[in-house]
mmCIF file of the N, C-alpha and C atoms, coordinates in Angstrom:
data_MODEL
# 
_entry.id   MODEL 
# 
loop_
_atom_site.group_PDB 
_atom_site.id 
_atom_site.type_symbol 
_atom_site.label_atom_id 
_atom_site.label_alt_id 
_atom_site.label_comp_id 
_atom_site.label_asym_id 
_atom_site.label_entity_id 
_atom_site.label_seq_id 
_atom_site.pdbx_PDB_ins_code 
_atom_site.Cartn_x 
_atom_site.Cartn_y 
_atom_site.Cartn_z 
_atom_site.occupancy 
_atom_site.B_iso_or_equiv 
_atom_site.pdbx_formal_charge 
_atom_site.auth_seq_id 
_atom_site.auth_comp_id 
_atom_site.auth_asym_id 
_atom_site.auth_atom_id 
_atom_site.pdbx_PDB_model_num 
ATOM 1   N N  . UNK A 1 1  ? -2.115  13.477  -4.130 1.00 0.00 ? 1  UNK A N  1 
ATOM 2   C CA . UNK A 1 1  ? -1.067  12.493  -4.052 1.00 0.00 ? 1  UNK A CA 1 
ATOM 3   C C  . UNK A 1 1  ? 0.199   13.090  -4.646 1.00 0.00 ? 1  UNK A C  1 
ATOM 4   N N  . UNK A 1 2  ? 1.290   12.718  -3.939 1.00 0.00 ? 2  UNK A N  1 
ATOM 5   C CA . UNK A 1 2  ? 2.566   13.120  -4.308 1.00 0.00 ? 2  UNK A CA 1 
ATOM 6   C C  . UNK A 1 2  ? 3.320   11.923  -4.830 1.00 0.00 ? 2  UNK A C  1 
ATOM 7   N N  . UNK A 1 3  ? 4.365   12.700  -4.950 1.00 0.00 ? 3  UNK A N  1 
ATOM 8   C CA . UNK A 1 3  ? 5.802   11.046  -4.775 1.00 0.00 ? 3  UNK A CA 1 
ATOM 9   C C  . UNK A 1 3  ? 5.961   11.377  -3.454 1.00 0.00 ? 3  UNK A C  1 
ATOM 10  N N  . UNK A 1 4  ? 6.861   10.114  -2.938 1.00 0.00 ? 4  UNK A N  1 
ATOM 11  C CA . UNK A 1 4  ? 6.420   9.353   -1.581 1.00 0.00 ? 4  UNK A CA 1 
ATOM 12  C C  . UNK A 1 4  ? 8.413   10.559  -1.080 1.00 0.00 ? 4  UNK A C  1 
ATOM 13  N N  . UNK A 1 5  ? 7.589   11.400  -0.024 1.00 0.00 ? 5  UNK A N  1 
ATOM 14  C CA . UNK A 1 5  ? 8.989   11.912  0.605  1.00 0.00 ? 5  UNK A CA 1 
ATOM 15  C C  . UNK A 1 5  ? 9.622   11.295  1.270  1.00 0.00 ? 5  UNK A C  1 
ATOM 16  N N  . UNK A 1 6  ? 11.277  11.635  0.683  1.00 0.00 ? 6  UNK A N  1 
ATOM 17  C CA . UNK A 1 6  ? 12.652  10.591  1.762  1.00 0.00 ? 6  UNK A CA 1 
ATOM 18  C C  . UNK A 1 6  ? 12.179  9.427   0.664  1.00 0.00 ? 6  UNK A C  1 
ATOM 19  N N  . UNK A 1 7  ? 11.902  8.218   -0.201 1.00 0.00 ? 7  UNK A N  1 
ATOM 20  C CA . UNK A 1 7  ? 11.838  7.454   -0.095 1.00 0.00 ? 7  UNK A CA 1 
ATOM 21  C C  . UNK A 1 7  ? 11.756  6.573   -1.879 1.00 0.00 ? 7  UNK A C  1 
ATOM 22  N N  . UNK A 1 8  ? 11.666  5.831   -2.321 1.00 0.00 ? 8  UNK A N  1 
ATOM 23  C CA . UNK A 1 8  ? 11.728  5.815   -3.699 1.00 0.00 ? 8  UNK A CA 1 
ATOM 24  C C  . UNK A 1 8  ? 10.641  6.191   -4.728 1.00 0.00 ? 8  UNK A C  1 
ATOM 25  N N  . UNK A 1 9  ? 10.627  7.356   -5.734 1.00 0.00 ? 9  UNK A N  1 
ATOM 26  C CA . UNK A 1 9  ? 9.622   7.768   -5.793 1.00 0.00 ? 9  UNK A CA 1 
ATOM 27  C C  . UNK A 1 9  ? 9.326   7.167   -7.175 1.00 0.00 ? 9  UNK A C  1 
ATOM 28  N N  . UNK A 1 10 ? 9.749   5.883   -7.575 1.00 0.00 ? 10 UNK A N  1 
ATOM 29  C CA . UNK A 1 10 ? 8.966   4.581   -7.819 1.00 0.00 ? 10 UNK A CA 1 
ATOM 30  C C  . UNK A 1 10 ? 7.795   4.237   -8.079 1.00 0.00 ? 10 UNK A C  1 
ATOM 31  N N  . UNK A 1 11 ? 8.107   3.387   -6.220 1.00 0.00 ? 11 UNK A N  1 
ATOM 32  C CA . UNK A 1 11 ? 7.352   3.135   -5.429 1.00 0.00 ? 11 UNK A CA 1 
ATOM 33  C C  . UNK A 1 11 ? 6.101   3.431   -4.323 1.00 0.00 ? 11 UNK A C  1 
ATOM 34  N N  . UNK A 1 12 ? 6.712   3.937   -4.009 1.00 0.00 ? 12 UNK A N  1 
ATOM 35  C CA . UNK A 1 12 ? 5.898   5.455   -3.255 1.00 0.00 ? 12 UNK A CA 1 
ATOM 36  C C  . UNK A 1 12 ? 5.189   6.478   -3.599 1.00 0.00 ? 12 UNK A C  1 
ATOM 37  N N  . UNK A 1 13 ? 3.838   6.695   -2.780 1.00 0.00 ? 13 UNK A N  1 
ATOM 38  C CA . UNK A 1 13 ? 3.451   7.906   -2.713 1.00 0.00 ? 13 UNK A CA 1 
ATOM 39  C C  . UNK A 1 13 ? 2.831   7.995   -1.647 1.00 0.00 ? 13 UNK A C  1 
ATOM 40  N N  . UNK A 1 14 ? 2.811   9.626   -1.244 1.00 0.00 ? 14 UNK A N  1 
ATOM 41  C CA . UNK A 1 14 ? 2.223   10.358  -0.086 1.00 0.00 ? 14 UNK A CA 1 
ATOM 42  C C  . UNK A 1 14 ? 0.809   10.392  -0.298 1.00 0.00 ? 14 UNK A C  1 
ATOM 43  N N  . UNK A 1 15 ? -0.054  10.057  0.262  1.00 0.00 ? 15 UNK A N  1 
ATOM 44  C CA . UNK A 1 15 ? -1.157  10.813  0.244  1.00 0.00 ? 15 UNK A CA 1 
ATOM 45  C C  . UNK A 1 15 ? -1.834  11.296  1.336  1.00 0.00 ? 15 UNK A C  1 
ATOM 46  N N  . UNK A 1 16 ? -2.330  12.643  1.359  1.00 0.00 ? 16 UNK A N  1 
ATOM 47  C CA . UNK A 1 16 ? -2.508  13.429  2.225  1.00 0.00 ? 16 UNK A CA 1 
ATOM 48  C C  . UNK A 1 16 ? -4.394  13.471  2.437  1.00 0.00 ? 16 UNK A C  1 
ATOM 49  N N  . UNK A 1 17 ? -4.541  12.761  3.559  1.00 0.00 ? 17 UNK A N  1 
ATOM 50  C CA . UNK A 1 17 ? -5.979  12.720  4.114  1.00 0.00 ? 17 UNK A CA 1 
ATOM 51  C C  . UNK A 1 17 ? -6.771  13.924  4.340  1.00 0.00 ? 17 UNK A C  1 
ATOM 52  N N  . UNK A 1 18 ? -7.438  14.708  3.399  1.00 0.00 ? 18 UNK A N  1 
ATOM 53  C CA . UNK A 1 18 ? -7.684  15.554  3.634  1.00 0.00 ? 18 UNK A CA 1 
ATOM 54  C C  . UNK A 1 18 ? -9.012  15.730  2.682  1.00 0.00 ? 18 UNK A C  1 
ATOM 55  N N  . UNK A 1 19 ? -9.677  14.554  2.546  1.00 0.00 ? 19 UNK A N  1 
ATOM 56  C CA . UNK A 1 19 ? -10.771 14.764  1.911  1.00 0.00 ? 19 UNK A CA 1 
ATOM 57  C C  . UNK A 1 19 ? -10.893 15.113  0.209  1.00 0.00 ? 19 UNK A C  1 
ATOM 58  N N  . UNK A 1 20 ? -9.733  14.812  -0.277 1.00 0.00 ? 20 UNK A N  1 
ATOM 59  C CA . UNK A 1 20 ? -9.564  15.105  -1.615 1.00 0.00 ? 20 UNK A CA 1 
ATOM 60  C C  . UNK A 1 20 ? -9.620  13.960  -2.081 1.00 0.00 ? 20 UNK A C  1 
ATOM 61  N N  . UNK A 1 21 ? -9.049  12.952  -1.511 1.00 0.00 ? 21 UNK A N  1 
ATOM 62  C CA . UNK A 1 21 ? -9.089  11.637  -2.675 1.00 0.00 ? 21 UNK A CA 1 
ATOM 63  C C  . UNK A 1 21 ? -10.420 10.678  -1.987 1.00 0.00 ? 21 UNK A C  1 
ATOM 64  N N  . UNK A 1 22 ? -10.927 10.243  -3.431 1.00 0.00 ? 22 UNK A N  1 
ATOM 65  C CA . UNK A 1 22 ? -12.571 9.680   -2.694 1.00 0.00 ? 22 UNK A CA 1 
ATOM 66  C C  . UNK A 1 22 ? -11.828 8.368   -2.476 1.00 0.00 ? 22 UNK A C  1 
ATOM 67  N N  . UNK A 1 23 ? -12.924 8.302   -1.465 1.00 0.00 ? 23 UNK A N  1 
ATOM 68  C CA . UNK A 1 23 ? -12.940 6.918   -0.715 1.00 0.00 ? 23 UNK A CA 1 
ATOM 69  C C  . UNK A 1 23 ? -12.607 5.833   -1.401 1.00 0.00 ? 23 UNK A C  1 
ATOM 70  N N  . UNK A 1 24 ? -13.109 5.334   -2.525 1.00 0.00 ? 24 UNK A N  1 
ATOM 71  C CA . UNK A 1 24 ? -13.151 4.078   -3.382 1.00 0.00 ? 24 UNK A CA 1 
ATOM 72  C C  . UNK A 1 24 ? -11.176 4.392   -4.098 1.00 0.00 ? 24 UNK A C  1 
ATOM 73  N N  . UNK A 1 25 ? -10.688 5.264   -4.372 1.00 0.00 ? 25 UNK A N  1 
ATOM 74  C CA . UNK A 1 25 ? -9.835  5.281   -4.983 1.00 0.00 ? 25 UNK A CA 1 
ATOM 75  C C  . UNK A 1 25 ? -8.697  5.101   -3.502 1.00 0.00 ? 25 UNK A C  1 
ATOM 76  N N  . UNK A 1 26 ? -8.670  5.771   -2.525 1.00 0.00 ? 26 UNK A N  1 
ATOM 77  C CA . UNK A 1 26 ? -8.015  5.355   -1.387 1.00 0.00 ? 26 UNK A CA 1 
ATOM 78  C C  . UNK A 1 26 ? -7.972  3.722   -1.089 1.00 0.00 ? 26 UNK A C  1 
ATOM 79  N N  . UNK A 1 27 ? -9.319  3.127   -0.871 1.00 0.00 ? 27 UNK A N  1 
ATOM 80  C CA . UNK A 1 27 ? -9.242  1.470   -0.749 1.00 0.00 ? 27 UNK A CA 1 
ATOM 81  C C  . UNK A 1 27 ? -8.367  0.948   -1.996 1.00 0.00 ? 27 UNK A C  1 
ATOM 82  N N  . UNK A 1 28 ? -8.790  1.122   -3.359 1.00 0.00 ? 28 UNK A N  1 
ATOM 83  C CA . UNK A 1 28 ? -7.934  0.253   -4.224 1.00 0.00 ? 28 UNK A CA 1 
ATOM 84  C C  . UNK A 1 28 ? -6.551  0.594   -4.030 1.00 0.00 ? 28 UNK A C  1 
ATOM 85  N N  . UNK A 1 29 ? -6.389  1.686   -3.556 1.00 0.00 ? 29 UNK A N  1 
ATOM 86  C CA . UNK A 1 29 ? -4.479  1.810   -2.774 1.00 0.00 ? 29 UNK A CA 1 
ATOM 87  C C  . UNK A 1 29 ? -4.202  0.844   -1.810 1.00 0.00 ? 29 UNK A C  1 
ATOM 88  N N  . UNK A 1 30 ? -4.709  0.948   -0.852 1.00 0.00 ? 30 UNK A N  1 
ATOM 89  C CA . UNK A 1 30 ? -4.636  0.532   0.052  1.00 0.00 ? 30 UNK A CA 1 
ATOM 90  C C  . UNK A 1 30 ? -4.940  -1.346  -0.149 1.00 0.00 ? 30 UNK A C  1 
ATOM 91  N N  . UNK A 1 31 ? -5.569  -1.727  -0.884 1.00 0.00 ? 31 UNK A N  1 
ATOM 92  C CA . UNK A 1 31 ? -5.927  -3.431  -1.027 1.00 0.00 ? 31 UNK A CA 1 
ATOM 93  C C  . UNK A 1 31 ? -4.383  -3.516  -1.912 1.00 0.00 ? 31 UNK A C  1 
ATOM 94  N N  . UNK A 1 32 ? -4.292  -2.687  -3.253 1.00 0.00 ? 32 UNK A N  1 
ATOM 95  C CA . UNK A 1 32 ? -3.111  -3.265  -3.540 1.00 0.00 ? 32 UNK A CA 1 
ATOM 96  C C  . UNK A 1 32 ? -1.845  -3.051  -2.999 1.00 0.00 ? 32 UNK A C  1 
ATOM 97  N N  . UNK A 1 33 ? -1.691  -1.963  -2.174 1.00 0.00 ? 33 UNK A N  1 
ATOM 98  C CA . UNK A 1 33 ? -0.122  -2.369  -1.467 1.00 0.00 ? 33 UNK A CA 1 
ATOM 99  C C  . UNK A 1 33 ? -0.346  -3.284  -0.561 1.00 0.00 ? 33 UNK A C  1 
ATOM 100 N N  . UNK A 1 34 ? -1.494  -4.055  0.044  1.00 0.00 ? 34 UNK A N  1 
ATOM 101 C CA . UNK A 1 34 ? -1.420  -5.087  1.332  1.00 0.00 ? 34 UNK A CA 1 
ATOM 102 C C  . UNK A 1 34 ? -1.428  -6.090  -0.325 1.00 0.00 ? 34 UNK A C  1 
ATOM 103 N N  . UNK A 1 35 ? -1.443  -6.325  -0.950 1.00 0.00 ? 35 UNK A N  1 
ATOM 104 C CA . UNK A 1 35 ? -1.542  -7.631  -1.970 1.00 0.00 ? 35 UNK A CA 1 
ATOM 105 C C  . UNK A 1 35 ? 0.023   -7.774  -2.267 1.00 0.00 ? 35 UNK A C  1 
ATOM 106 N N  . UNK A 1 36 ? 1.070   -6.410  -3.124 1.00 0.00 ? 36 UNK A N  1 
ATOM 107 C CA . UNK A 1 36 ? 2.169   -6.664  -3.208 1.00 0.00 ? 36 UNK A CA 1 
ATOM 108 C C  . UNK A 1 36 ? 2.952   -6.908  -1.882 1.00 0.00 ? 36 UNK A C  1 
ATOM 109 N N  . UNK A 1 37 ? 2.627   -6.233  -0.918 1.00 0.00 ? 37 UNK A N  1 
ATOM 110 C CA . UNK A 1 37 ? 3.608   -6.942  0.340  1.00 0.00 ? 37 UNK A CA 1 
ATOM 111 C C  . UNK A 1 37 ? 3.273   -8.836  0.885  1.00 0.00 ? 37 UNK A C  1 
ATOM 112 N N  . UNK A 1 38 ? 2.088   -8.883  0.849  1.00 0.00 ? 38 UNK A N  1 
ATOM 113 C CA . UNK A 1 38 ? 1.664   -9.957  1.038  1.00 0.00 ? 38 UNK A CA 1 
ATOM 114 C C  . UNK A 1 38 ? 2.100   -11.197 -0.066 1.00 0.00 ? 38 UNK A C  1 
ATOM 115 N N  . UNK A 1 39 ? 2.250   -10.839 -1.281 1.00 0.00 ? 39 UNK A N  1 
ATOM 116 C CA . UNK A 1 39 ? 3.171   -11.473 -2.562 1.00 0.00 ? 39 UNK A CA 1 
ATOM 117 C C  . UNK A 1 39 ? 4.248   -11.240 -2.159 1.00 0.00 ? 39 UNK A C  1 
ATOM 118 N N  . UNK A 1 40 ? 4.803   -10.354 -1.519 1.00 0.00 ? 40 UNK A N  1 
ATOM 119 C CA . UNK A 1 40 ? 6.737   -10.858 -1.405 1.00 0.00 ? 40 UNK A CA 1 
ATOM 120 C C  . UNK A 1 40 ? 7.285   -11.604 -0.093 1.00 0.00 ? 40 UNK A C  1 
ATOM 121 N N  . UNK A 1 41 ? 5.899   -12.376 0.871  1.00 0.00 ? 41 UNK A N  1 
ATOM 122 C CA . UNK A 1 41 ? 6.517   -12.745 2.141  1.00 0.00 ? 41 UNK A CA 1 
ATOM 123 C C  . UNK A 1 41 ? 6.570   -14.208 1.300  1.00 0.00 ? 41 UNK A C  1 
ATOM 124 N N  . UNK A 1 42 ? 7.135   -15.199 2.543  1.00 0.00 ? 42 UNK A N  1 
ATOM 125 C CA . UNK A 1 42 ? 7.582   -16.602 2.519  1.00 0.00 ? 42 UNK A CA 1 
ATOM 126 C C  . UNK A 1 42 ? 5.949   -17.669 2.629  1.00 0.00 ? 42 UNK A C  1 
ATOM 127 N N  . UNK A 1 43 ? 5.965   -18.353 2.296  1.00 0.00 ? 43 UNK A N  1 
ATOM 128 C CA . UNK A 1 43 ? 4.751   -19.284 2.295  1.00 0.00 ? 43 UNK A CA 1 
ATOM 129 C C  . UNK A 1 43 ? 4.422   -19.549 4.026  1.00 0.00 ? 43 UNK A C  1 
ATOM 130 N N  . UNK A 1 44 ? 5.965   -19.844 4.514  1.00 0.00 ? 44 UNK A N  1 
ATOM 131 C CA . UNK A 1 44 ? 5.936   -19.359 5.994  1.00 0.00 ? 44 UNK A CA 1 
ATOM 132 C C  . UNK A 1 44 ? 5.354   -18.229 6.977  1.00 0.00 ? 44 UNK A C  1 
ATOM 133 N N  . UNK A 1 45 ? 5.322   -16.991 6.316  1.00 0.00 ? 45 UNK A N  1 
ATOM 134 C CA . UNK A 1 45 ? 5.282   -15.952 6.985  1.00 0.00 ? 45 UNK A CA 1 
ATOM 135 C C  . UNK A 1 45 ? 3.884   -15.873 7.008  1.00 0.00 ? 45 UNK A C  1 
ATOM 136 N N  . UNK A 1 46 ? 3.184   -15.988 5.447  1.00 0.00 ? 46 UNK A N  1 
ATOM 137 C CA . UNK A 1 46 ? 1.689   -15.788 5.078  1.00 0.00 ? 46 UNK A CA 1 
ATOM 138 C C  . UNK A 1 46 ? 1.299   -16.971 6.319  1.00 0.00 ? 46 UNK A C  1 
ATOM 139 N N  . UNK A 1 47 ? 1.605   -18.178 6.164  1.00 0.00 ? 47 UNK A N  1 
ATOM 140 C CA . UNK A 1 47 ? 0.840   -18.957 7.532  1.00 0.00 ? 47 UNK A CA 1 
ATOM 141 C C  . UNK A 1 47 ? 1.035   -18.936 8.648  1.00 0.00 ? 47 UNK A C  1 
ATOM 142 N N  . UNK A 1 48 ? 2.009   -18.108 9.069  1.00 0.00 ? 48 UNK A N  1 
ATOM 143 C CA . UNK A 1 48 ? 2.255   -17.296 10.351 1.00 0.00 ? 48 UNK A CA 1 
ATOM 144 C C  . UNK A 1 48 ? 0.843   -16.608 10.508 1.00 0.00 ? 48 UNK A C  1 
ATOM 145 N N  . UNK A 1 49 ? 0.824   -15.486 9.545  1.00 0.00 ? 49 UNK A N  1 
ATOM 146 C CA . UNK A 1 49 ? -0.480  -14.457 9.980  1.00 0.00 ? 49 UNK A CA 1 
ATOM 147 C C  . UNK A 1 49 ? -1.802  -14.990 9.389  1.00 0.00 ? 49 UNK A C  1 
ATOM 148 N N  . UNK A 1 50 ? -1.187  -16.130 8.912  1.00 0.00 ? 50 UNK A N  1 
ATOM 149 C CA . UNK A 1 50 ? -3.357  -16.764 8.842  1.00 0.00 ? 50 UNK A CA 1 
ATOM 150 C C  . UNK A 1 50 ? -3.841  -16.298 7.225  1.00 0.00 ? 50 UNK A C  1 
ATOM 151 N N  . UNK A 1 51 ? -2.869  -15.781 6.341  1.00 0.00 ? 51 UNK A N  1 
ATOM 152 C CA . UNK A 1 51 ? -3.128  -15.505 5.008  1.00 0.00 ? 51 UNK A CA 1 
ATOM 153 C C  . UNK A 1 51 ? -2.849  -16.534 3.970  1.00 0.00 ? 51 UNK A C  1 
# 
C-alpha cells in the first residue's frame, strides 16, 4: 500500500493487487470506505439504493 497517486494522500491509498495484502485486511478496506461514503450521502440517496 501506498499514498493514493494524483490524489489526497490523507485520504487515499493505492493498493496494488498482487497478492501481498491478505485477504481479510483488503475486505476491512474495502467495508470501511463503502461505510464512510455511504455516511456522507442524503437519507434520500441511501433510499434511492435500498441502504
Amino acid at each position: 500500500m501506498t499514498p493514493g497517486y494524483h490524489l489526497n494522500k490523507r485520504h487515499w491509498i493505492t493498493v496494488t493487487l498482487d497478492g501481498r495484502v491478505p485477504d481479510e485486511l483488503l475486505h476491512e478496506l474495502i467495508v470501511g470506505s463503502h461505510a464512510l461514503v455511504v455516511r456522507g450521502m442524503t437519507r434520500a440517496q441511501r433510499a434511492e439504493l435500498g441502504l
